[in-house]
C-alpha positions, 0 to 999 in steps of 0.5 A: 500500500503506498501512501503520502504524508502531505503537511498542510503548508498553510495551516502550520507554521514551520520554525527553525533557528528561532531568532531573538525577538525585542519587544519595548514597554514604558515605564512611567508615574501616572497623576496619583504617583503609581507606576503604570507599565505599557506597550504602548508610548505614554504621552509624557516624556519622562517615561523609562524605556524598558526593552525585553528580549526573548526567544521566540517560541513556536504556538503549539496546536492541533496539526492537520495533514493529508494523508494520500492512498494512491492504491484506493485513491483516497484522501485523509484529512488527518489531525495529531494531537501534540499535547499530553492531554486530550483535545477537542476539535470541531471542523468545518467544511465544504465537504462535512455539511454539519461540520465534524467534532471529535476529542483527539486522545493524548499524542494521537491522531485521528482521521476526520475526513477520507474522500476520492476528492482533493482536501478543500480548504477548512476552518477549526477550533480546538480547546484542551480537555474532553467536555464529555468528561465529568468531574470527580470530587474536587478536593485538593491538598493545600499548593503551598505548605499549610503550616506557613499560615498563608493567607488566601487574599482572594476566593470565588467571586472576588471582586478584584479580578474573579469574576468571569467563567474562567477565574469565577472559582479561583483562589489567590494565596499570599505567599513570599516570593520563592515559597514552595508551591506544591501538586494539589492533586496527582497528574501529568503536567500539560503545559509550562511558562517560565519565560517572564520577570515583570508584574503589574496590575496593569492590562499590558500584562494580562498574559504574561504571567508563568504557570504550570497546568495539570490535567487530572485522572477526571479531566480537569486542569489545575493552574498554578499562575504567576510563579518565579521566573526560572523557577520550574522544577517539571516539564511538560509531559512529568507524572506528579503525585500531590505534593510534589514541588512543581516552582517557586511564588513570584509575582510575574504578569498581572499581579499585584504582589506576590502570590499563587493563583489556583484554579481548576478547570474544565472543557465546557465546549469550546472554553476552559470554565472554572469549577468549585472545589473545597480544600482538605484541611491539615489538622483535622483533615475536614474539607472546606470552601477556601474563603478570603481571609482564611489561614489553612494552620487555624483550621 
């Protein structure tokens, strides 16, 4: 059987010898006397200009190609899944009247469309997770050592910045910078950022904050955001148990001080929705609803 691996040039993005890239923001004292940092130049003249350079990373996605059988004169649309964790794909074209949707497992692939006629040219979008999946009980070790009496500053519904469906049960933990944050559950890490020193409170840096993602045994996802630069003690792809050092706190991307953002996440279609979960408490071992204000060593 002869068959032809086709890449679909215009859907991936081939990266080789990754250049430095510059990037310039501004440094500047607003009326109130506040530092503000932006990527766009700043009408006063006494901003500070800061320039950062990185290396470029590649954006890592879903990889569709063709795959030709010459002998039964076929053609197979053909998607691979780079990820340690599932993904959901939806596909739409010309040539599936309905579209097509389909959860593609850990590093596999899947055929989505095989026909006599040349692939036509498709549209798709992709999230992490089955939303098939249903989530266990979501009772979770404390990320951080419970007997460092460490505040939670932040709970579900927090007016300061927990208010959408994606950071709607999230939890903000006070923590000194360079303070162990540890596996809240066992999993395999899915993704981790360890590439920005700067925070601030201002939009520039709504995504810039480093973090490691988990996927659990249920299908959910544990971030864990704004650690340390250089700090990343697993790469993606690790099996931890809880309580395993995953980095240090920091304060990298939009944040206003040091601190762990933890959330847990779900595929609800299309969009990483947040989930309630309760905290297991070390002394009594009881679970809780963690709430603001709350020290993990009083319970």
């Amino acid at each position: 059987m002869r068959r032809h691996l086709l890449p679909l040039l215009g859907l991936v993005l081939v990266f080789s010898g990754l250049p430095l890239q510059a990037a310039d923001i501004y440094k500047y004292q607003d009326a109130n006397g506040k530092w503000r940092y932006t990527d766009k130049k700043p009408k006063t003249d006494t901003a500070e200009t800061l320039t950062l350079k990185k290396t470029a990373k590649p954006k890592i996605e879903p990889r569709f190609f063709v795959d030709k059988d010459e002998q039964r004169g076929k053609n197979h649309l053909v998607v691979h899944n780079p990820f340690h964790a599932p993904v959901h794909v939806r596909l739409q074209s010309s040539q599936l009247k309905k579209g097509k949707s389909c959860v593609i497992p850990a590093l596999g692939k899947k055929t989505l469309l095989s026909t006599a006629d040349t692939i036509e040219p498709f549209t798709y979008k992709w999230q992490w997770g089955d939303p098939s999946r249903a989530p266990g009980p979501q009772e979770y070790q404390f990320p951080a050592d419970p007997l460092g009496c460490y505040r939670i500053t932040q709970a579900f519904n927090g007016k300061f910045s927990h208010q959408g469906d994606n950071s709607r049960y999230a939890v903000d933990i006070a923590l000194p910078v360079g303070t162990a944050i540890n596996a809240a559950r066992a999993g395999v890490v899915i993704a981790v950022k360890d590439d920005y020193y700067m925070g601030g409170v201002d939009k520039f840096f709504l995504d810039k904050a480093n973090y490691v993602r988990i996927l659990h045994d249920d299908g959910t996802f544990a971030l864990y955001g704004h650690i340390l630069l250089g700090t990343a003690a697993v790469r993606v792809g690790d099996k931890v148990t809880a309580g395993t050092t995953l980095a240090k706190s920091g304060s990298s991307g939009y944040s206003s001080g040091p601190h762990l953002h933890f959330v847990i996440h779900r595929n609800t279609g299309f969009k990483m929705t947040s989930v309630p979960f309760r905290f297991i408490a070390n002394k009594s071992q009881r679970t809780f609803v963690p709430t603001a204000g709350q020290r993990l060593c009083d319970l």
